[in-house]
C-alpha positions as a Python dict, from the first residue, in 0.01 Angstrom:
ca = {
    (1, 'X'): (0, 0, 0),
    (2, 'X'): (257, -59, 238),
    (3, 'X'): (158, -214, 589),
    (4, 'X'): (272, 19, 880),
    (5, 'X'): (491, -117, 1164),
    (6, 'X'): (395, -196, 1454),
    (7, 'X'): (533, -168, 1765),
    (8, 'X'): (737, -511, 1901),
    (9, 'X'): (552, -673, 2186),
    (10, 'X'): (777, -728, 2490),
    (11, 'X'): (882, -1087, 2406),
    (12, 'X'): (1271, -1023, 2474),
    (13, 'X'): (1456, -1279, 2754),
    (14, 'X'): (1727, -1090, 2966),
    (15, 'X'): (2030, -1376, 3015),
    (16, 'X'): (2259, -1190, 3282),
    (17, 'X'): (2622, -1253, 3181),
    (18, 'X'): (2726, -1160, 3553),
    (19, 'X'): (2675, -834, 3772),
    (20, 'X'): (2763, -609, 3425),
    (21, 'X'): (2681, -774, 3096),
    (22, 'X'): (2349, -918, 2992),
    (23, 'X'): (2206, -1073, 2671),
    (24, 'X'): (1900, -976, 2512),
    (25, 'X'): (1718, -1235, 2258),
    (26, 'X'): (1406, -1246, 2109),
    (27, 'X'): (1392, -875, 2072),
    (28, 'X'): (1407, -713, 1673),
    (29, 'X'): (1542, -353, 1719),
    (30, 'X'): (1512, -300, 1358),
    (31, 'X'): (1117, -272, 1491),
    (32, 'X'): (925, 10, 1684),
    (33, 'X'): (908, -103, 2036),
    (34, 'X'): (620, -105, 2241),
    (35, 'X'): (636, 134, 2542),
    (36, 'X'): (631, -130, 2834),
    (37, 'X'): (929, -319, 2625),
    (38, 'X'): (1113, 0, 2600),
    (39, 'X'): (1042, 26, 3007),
    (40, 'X'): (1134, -292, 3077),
    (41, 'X'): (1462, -260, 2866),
    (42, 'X'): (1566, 74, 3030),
    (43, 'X'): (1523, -87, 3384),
    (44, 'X'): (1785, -363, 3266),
    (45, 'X'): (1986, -136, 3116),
    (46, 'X'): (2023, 64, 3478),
    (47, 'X'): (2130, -249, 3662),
    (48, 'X'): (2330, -382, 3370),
    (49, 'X'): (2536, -110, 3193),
    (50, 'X'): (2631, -314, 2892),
    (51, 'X'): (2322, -493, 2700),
    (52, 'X'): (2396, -744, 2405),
    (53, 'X'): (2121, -817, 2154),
    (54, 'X'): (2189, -1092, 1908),
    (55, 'X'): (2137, -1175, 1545),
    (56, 'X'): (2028, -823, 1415),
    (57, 'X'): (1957, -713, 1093),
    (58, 'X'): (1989, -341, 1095),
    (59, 'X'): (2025, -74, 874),
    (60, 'X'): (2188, 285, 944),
    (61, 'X'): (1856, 467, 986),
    (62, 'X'): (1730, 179, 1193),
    (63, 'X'): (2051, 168, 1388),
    (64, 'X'): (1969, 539, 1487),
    (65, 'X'): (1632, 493, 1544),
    (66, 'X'): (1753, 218, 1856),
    (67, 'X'): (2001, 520, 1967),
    (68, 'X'): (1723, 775, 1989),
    (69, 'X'): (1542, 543, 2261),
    (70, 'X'): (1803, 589, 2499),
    (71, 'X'): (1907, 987, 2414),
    (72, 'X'): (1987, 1210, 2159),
    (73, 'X'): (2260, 1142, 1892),
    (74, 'X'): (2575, 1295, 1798),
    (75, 'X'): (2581, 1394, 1468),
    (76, 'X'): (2912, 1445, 1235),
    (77, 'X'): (2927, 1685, 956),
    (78, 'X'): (3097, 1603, 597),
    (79, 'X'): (3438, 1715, 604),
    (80, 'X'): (3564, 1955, 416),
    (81, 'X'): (3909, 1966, 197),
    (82, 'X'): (4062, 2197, 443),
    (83, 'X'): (3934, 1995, 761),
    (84, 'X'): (4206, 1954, 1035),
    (85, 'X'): (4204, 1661, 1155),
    (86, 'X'): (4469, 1461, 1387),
    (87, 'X'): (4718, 1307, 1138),
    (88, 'X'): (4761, 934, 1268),
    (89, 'X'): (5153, 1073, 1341),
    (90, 'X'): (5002, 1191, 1657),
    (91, 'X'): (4902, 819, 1780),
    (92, 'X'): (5175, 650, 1620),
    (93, 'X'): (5367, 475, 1911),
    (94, 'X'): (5696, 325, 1833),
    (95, 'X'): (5640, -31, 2056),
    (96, 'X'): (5484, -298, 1844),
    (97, 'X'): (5056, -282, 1896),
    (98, 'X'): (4918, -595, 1786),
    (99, 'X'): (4567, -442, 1655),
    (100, 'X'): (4566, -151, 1429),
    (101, 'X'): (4444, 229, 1432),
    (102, 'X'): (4082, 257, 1306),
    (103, 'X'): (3927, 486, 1073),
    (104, 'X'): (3596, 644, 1083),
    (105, 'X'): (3417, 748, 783),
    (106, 'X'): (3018, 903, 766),
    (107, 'X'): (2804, 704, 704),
    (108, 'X'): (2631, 804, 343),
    (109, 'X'): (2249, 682, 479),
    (110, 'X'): (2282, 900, 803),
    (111, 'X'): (2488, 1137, 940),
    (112, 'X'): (2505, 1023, 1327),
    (113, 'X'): (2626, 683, 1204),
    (114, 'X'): (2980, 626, 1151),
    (115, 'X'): (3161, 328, 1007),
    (116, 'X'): (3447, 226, 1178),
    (117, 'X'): (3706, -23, 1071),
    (118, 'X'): (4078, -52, 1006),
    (119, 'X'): (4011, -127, 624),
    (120, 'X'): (4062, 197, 320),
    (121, 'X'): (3696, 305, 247),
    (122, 'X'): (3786, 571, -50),
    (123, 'X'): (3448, 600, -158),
    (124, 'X'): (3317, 693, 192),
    (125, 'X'): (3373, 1069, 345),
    (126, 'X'): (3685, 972, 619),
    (127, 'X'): (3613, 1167, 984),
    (128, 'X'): (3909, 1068, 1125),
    (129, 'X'): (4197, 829, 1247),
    (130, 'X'): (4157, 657, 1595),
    (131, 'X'): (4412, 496, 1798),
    (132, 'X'): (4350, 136, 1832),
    (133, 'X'): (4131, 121, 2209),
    (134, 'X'): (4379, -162, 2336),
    (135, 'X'): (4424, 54, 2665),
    (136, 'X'): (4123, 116, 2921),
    (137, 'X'): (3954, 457, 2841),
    (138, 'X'): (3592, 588, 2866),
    (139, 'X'): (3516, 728, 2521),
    (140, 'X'): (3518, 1146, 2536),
    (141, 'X'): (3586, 1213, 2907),
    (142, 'X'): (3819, 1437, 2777),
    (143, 'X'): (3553, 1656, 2645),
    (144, 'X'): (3353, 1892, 2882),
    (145, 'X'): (3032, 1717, 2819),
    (146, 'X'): (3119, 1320, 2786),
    (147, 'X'): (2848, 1080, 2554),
    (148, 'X'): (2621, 912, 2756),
    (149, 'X'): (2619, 603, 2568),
    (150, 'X'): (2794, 376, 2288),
    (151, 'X'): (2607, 162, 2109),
    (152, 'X'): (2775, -8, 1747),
    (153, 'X'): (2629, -298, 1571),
    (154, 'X'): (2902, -561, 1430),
    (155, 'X'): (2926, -619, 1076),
    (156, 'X'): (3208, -813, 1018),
    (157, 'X'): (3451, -925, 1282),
    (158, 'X'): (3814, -1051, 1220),
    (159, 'X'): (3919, -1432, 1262),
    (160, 'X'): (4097, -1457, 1543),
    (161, 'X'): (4048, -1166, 1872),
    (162, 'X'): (3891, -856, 1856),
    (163, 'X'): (3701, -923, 2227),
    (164, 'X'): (3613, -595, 2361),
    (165, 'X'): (3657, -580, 2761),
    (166, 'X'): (3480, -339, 2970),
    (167, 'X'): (3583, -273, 3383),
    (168, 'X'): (3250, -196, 3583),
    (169, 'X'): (3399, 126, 3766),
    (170, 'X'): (3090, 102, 3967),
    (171, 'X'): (3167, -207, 4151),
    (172, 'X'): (3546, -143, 4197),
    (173, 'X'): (3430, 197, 4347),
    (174, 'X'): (3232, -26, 4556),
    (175, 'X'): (3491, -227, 4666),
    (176, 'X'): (3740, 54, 4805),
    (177, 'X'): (3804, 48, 5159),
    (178, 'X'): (3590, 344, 5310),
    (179, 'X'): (3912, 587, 5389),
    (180, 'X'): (3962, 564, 4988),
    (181, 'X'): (3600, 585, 4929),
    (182, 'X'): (3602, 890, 5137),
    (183, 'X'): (3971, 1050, 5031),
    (184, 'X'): (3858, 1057, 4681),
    (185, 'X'): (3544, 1219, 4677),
    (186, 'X'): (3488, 1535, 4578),
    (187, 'X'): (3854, 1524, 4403),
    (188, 'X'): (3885, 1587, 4010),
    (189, 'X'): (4109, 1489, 3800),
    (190, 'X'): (4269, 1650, 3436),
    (191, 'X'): (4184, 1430, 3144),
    (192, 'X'): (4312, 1503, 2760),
    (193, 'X'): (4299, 1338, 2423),
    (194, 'X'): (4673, 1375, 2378),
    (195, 'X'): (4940, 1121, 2434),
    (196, 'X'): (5181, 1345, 2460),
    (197, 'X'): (5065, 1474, 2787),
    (198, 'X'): (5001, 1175, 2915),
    (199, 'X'): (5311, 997, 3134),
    (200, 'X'): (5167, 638, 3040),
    (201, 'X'): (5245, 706, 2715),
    (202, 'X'): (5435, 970, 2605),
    (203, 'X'): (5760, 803, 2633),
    (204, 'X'): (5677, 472, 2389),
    (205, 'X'): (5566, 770, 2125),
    (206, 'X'): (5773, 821, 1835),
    (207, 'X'): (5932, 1198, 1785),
    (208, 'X'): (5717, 1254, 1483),
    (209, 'X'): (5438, 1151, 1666),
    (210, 'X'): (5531, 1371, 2054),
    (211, 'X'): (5600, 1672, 1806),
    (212, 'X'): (5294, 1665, 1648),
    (213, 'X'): (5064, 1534, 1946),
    (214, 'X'): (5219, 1836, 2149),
    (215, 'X'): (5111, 2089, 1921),
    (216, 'X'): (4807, 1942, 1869),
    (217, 'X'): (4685, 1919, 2240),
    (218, 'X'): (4814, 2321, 2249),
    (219, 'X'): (4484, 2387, 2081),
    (220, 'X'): (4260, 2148, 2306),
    (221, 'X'): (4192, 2261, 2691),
    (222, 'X'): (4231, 1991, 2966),
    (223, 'X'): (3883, 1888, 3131),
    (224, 'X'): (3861, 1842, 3474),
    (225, 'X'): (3616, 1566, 3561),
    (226, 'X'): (3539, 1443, 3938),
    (227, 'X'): (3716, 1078, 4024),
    (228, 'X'): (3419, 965, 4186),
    (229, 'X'): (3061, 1060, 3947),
    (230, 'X'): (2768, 1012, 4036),
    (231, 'X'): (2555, 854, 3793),
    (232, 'X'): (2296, 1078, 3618),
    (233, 'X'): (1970, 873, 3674),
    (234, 'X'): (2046, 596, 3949),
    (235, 'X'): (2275, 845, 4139),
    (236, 'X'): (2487, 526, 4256),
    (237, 'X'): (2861, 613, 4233),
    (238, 'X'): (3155, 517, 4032),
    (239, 'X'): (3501, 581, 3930),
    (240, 'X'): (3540, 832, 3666),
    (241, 'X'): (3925, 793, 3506),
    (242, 'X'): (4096, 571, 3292),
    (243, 'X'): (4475, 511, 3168),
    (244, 'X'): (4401, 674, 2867),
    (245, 'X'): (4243, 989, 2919),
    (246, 'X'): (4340, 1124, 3304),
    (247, 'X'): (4652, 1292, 3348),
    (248, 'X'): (4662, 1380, 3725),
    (249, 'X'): (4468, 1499, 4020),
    (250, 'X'): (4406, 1854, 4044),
    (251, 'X'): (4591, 2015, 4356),
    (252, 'X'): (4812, 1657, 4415),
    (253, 'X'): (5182, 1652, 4390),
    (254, 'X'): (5315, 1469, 4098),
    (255, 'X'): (5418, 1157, 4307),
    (256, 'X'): (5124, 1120, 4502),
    (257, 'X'): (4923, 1172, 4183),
    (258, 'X'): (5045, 915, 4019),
    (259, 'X'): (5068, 684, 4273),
    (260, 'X'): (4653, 696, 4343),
    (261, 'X'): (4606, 678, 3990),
    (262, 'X'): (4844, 374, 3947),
    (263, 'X'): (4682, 187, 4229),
    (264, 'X'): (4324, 267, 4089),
    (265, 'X'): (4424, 128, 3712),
    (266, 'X'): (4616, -159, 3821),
    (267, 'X'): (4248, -250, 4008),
    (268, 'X'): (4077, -240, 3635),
    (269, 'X'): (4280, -593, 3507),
    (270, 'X'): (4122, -765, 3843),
    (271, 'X'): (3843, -1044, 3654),
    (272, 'X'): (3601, -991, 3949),
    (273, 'X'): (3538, -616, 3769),
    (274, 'X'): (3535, -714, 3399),
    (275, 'X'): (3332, -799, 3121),
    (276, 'X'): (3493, -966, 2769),
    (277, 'X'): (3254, -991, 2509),
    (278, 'X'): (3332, -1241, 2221),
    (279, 'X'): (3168, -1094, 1924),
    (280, 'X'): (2961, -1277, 1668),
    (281, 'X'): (2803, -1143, 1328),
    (282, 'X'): (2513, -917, 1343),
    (283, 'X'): (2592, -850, 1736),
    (284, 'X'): (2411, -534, 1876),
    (285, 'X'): (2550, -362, 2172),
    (286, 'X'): (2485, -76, 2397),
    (287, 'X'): (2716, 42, 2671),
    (288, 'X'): (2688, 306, 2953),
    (289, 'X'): (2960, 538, 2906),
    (290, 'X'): (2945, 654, 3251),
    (291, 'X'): (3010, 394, 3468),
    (292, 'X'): (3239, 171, 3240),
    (293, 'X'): (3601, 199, 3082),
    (294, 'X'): (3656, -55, 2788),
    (295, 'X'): (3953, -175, 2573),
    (296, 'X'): (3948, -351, 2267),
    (297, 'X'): (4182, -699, 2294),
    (298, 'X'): (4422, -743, 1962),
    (299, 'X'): (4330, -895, 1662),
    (300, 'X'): (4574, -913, 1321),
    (301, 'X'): (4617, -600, 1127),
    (302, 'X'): (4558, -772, 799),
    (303, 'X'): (4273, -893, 900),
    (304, 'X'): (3893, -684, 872),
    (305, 'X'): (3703, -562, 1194),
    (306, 'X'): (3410, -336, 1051),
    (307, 'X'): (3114, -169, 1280),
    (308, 'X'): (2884, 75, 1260),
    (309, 'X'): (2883, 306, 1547),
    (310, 'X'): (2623, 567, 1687),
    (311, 'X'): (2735, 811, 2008),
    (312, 'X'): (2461, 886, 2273),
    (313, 'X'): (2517, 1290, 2365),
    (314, 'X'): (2551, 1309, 2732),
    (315, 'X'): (2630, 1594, 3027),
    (316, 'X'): (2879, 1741, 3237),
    (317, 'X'): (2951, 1495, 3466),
    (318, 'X'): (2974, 1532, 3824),
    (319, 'X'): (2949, 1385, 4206),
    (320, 'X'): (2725, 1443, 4493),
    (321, 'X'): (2746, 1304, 4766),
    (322, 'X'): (2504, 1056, 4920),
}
């Protein structure tokens, strides 16, 4: 008869990594985890919005399992043979990228768990072709209702780069002089998937790709998220754009748009804000999708960067002020 499992005991260190990024060791997330560990984890995860937990041995299932502690899970359904989706013509840019687009395929074991990687899975069910993340985004806020969380465990990582960066929006919020603080709030801004909308980078795309990205984002509505959010459960506020995703500010001219936005971006490449995480093997890593933008550093396109990836369902954001 097989012996139940039990519930981890809260044996887990916290290592801070600086005012964003903390380790976790000593923790097995493959394992139920006692309530007061679970506690104690969500209180670290509040003051630092991207946790690490090393050497993990994880299947699918169990990799859900962790999601489900911290909210409920996206789910993906097999696609059909008539499935739209985005053609990778519609990311295609025609400067040189030095990491390539990524596919996602479902997971056969369990369908909120997707495999991402840049290799040709055949024998997997393929979801869809992503652009390559080397430009600061937060993942979805072009959707009404933006995930909450990202966590993905590492299975293989490539040889040389690959370092995911993330920009704690939080503190750079923080750091605005209080006329910015207070010009921005209560402002929203439109954010969509398409590149061919967006003036950062509709220009470098090829025609095949504008053409096709155009008609695409005809079918997909703008969202209109608030530049400052408030976060859902500490309430402490942060930027909420990236160089990816936001367009412009609703009711700005065109100039002065831009000009905010380009002075808020060019704020994310400051060190003082960032995180870069060096992957190893078996790394296991939750983010806060709220409060963070990320980018993904280059690495060789001939060379194999494979994760499995679970999405944390989230709400509309907004702001409110203090």
């Amino acid at each position: 008869m097989p012996v139940p499992s039990t519930p981890a005991p809260m044996v887990f260190t916290l290592n801070p990594l600086g005012p964003t990024a903390a380790e976790i060791t000593g923790l097995d997330c493959a394992r139920p985890m006692a309530p007061e560990a679970l506690r104690a984890l969500k209180r670290a995860y509040l003051t630092y919005p991207v946790l690490i937990f090393r050497d993990q041995v994880l299947s699918a299932p169990e990799l859900a399992a962790f999601g489900r502690l911290f909210g409920p899970l996206e789910t993906y359904q097999r696609p059909t043979a008539d499935a739209h989706r985005p053609p990778l013509a519609c990311l295609r840019q025609s400067d040189a990228r030095t990491t390539p687009d990524q596919m996602l395929f479902l997971h056969p074991e369990d369908s909120s768990v997707l495999v991402m990687t840049n290799e040709a899975l055949p024998d997997l069910a393929a979801i869809a072709v992503v652009d390559n993340a080397e430009c600061w985004h937060s993942d979805a806020s072009h959707k009404a209702e933006p995930y909450q969380a990202i966590a993905v465990y590492v299975l293989q990582n490539p040889a040389s780069g690959g370092d995911t960066e993330f920009c704690d929006l939080r503190r750079i919020y923080e750091a605005l002089p209080a006329a910015d603080r207070k010009l921005l709030a209560g402002l929203t801004a439109a954010h969509h998937w398409s590149k061919s909308l967006n003036p950062r980078f509709a220009g470098a795309l090829d025609d095949t790709a504008r053409q096709e990205g155009g008609r695409i984002a005809a079918t997909i509505p703008q969202a209109h998220q608030p530049v400052v959010r408030t976060h859902p459960e500490t309430g402490r506020p942060a930027l909420y754009l990236s160089p990816r995703f936001t367009l412009s500010i609703d009711g700005a001219a065109p100039d002065a748009s831009q000009a905010i936005l380009d002075e808020l971006f060019a704020l994310m490449d400051d060190p003082r804000y960032c995180y870069r995480h060096r992957w190893r093997d078996r790394d296991l890593m939750i983010w806060d999708n709220c409060c963070l933008n990320h980018r993904v550093r280059g690495y060789p396109a001939n060379d194999v960067r494979r994760r499995h990836r679970i999405t944390i369902g989230g709400d509309r954001p907004y702001y409110r002020a203090a």
